[in-house]
DRENKOLZA-889956 format. One line per field, with one value per atom (N, C-alpha, C, O): residue in three letters; atom name; x, y, z. Coordinates in Angstrom, 3 decimals, always signed. Each point is the difference from the previous one (the first is absolute). Example, Ala and Ser with C-alpha at 12.3 -4.5 7.8 and 13.67 -1.06 7.14 Angstrom:
2
aa: c(Ala, Ala, Ala, Ala, Ser, Ser, Ser, Ser) $
at: c(N, CA, C, O, N, CA, C, O) $
u: c(+13.190, -0.890, +0.900, +1.036, -1.386, +0.820, -0.770, +0.509) $
v: c(-5.690, +1.190, +1.200, -0.019, +1.069, +1.190, +1.090, +1.108) $
w: c(+7.800, +0.000, +0.000, +0.665, -1.385, +0.060, +0.730, +0.169) $
end
This chain:
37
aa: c(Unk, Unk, Unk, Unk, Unk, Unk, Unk, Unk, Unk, Unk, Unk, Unk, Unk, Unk, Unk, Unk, Unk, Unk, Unk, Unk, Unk, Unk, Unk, Unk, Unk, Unk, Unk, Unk, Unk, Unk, Unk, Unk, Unk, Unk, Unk, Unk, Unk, Unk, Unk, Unk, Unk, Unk, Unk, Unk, Unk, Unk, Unk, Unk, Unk, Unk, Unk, Unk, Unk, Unk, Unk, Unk, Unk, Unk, Unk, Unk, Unk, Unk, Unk, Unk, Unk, Unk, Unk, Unk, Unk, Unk, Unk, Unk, Unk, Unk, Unk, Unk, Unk, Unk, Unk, Unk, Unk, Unk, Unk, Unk, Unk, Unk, Unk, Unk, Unk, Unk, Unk, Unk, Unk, Unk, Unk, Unk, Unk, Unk, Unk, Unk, Unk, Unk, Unk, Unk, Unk, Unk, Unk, Unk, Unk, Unk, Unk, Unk, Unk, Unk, Unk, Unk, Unk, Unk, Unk, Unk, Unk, Unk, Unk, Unk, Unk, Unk, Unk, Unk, Unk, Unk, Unk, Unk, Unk, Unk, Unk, Unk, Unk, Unk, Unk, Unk, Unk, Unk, Unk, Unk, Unk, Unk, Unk, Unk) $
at: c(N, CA, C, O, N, CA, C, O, N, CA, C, O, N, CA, C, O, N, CA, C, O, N, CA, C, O, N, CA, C, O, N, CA, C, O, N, CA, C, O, N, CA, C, O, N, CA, C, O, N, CA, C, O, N, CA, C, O, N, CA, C, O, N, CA, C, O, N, CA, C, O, N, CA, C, O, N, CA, C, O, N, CA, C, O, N, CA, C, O, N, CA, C, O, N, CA, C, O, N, CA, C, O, N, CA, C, O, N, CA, C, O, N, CA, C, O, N, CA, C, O, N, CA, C, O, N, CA, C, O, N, CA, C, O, N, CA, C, O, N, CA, C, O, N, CA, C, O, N, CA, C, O, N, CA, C, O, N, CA, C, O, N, CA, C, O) $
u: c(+18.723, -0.803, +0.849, +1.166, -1.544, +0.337, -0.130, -0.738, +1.697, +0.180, -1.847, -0.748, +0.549, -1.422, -1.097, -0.880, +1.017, -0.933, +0.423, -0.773, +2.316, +0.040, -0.623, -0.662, +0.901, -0.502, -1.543, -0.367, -0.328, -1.192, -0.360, -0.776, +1.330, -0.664, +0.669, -0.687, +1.794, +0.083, -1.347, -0.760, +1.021, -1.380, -0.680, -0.849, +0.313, -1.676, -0.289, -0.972, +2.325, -0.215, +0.178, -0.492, +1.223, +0.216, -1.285, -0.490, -0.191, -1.230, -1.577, -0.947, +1.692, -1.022, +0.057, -0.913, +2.374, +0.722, -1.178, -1.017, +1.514, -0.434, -1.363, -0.499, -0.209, -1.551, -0.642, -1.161, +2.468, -0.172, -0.364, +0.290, -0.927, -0.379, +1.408, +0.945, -0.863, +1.175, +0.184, -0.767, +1.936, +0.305, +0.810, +0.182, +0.540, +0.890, +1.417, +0.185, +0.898, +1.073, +0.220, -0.712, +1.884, +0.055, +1.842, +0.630, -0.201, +1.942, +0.166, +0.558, -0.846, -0.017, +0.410, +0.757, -1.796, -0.359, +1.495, +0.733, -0.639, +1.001, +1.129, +0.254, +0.579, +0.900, +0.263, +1.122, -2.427, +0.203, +0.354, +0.515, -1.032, +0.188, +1.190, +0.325, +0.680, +1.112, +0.852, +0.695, -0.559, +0.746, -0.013, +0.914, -2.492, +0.169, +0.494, -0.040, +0.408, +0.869, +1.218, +0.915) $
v: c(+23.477, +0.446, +0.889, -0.358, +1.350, +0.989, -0.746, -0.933, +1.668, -0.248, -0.079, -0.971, +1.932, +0.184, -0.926, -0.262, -0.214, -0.779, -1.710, -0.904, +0.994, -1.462, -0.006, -0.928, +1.782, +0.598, -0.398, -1.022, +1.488, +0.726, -1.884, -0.574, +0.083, -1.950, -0.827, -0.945, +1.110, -0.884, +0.393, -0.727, +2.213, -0.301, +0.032, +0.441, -0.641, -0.512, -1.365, -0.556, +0.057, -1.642, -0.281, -1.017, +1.847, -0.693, +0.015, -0.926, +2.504, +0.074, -1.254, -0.604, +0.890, -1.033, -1.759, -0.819, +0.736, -1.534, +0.205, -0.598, +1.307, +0.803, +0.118, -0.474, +1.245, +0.151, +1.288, +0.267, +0.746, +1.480, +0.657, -0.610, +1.857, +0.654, +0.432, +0.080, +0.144, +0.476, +1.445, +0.579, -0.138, +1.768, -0.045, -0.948, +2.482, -0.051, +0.067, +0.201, -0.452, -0.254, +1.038, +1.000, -1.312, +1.071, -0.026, -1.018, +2.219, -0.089, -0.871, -0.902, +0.636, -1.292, -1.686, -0.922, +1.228, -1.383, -0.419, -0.985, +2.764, -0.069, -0.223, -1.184, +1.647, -0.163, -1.468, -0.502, -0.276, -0.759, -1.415, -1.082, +1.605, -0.806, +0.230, -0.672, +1.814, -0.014, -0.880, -0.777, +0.696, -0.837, -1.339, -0.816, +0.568, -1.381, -0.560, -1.193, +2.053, +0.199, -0.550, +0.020) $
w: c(+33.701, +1.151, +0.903, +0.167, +0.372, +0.941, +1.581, +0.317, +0.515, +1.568, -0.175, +0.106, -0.308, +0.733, -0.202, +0.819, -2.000, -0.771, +0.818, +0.319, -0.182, +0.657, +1.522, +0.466, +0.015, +1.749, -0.306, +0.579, -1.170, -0.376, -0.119, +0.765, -1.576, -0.308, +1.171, +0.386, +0.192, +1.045, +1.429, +0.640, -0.643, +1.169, -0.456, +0.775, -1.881, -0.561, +0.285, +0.510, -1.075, +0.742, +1.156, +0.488, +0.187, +1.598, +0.673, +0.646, -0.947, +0.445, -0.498, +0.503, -1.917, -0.224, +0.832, +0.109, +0.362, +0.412, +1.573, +0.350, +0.023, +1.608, +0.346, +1.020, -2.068, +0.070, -0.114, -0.310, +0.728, +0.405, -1.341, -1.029, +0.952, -1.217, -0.483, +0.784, -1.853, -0.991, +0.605, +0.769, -1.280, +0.509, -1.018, -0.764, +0.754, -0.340, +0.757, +1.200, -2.348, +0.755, +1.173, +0.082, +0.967, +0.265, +0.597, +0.285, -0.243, -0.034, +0.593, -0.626, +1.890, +0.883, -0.696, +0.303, -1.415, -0.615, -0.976, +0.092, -1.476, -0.373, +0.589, -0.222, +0.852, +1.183, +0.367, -0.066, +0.529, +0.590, -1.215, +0.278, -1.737, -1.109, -0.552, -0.978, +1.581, -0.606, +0.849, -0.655, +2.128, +1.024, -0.569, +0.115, -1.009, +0.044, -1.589, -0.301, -0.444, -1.221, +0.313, -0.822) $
end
């Protein structure tokens, strides 16, 4: 799987955890999934 593709399924689920409609990722998100690497 690609950065993008992992970005792309963690906020699918967070959103889905949350309630909010899905999006797509966005640098913000990546970024913020690498800090927590």
């Amino acid at each position: 799987m690609s950065m993008k593709d992992v970005g792309a399924l963690i906020c699918k689920t967070l959103f889905a955890l949350i309630g909010h409609p899905p999006r797509l990722p966005q640098v913000e998100d990546l970024e913020s999934f690498e800090a927590l690497r």
